[in-house]
N, C-alpha and C positions, 0 to 999 in steps of 0.2 A: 403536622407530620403524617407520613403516608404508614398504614400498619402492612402493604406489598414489599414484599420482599425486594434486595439489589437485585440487580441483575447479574446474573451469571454469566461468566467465561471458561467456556467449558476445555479443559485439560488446556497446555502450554502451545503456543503458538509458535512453529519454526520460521523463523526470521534468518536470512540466508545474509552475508553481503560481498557481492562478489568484485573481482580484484580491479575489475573497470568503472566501478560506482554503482552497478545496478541494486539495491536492496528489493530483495527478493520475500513476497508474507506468503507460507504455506497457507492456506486456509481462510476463514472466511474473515473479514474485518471489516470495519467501520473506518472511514477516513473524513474525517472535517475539516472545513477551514478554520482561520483562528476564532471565524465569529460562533464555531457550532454546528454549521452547517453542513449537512454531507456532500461532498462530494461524488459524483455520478463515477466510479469506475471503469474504466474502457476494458472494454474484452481483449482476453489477450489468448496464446496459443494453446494453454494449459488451461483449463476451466481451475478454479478453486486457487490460483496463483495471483497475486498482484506485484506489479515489478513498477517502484519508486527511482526517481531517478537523484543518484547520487553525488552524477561528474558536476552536473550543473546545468549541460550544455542543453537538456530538452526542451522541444517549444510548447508539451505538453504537461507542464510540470503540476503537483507535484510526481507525476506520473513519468515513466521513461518511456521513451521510445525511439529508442534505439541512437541516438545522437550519437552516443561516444563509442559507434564502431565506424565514426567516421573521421578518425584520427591516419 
C-alpha cells in the first residue's frame, strides 16, 4: 500500500445538460476510455468548458461537435 494521499477534487463540478444533447463539464476533468486511457480533449470556444455529445449523432464522439444543430 501507498502511505500518498487520494487524490483530490477540488470543490463540485458544474455539469450542464442541455435540451439538444450536448453535456456541458464546467471545469477541468479527466476523460478516459473504458481501458483508462485518457483521452486527448479538443479545444473548444470557451477554454475551461468540455462539451460531450449526447444526441448521438457525433463523428467525434465521445466528444460533441456540433452534429445535432443539423436537424
Amino acid at each position: 500500500m501507498s502511505d500518498s494521499p487520494p487524490e483530490q477534487i477540488p470543490g463540485p463540478i458544474l455539469i450542464t445538460v442541455k435540451p439538444k444533447g450536448t453535456i456541458v463539464i464546467h471545469g477541468a476533468a479527466r476523460i478516459e476510455d473504458v481501458e483508462g486511457n485518457p483521452l486527448i480533449i479538443p479545444t473548444f470556444k470557451q477554454p475551461g468548458v468540455i462539451k460531450l455529445c449526447g444526441c448521438g449523432r457525433s463523428a467525434n464522439k465521445p466528444f460533441c461537435d456540433g452534429s445535432h444543430k443539423k436537424e
